[in-house]
C-alpha positions in Angstrom: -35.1 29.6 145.1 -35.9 25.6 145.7 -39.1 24.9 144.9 -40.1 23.8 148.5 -39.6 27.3 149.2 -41.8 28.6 146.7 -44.4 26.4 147.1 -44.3 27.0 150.8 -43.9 30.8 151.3 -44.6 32.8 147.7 -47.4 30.5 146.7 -50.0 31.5 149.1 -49.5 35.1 148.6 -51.9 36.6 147.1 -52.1 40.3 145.2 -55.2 42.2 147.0 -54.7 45.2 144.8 -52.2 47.7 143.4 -53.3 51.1 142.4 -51.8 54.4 143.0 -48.6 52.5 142.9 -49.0 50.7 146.1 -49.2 46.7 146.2 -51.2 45.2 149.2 -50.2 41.7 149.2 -52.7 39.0 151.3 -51.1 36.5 153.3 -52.3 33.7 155.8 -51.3 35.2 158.9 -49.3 37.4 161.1 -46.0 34.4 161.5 -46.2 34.1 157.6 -46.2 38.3 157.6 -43.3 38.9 159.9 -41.3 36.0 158.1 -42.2 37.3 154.6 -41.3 40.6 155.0 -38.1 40.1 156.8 -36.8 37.7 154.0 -39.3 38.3 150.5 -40.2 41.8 150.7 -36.6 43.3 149.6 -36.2 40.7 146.5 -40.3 41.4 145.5 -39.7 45.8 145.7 -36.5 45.1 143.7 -38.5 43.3 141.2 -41.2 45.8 141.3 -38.7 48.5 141.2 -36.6 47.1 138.0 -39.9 46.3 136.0 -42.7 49.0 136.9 -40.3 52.0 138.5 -42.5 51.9 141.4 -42.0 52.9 144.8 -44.2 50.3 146.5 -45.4 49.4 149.9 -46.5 46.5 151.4 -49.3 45.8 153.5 -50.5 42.9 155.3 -54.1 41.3 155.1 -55.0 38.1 156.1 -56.1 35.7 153.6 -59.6 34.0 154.7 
């Protein structure tokens, strides 16, 4: 991933908790949601998956 990309959309996420095997990720707003999920979310619950054999789900809060 270029880091332009990084900086722009993994940077301001933010982990708002993960218990009970559930990750609730904070992001800026609902554009920066939609376009997260659609492209991030797969490659992050891969990660996840690999490293911590978690079924996880994402949520979206904003970030104030």
């Amino acid at each position: 991933m270029p880091e332009v990309e990084f900086d722009c959309w993994i940077i301001p996420v933010k982990e708002e908790s993960f218990k009970n095997n559930i990750l609730i990720l904070a992001v800026p707003d609902g554009y920066f949601f939609e376009r997260f999920e659609n492209k991030y979310k797969p490659q992050i619950k891969t990660v996840i998956k690999e490293k911590h054999d978690v079924r996880n789900c994402l949520q979206r809060k904003r970030v104030t």
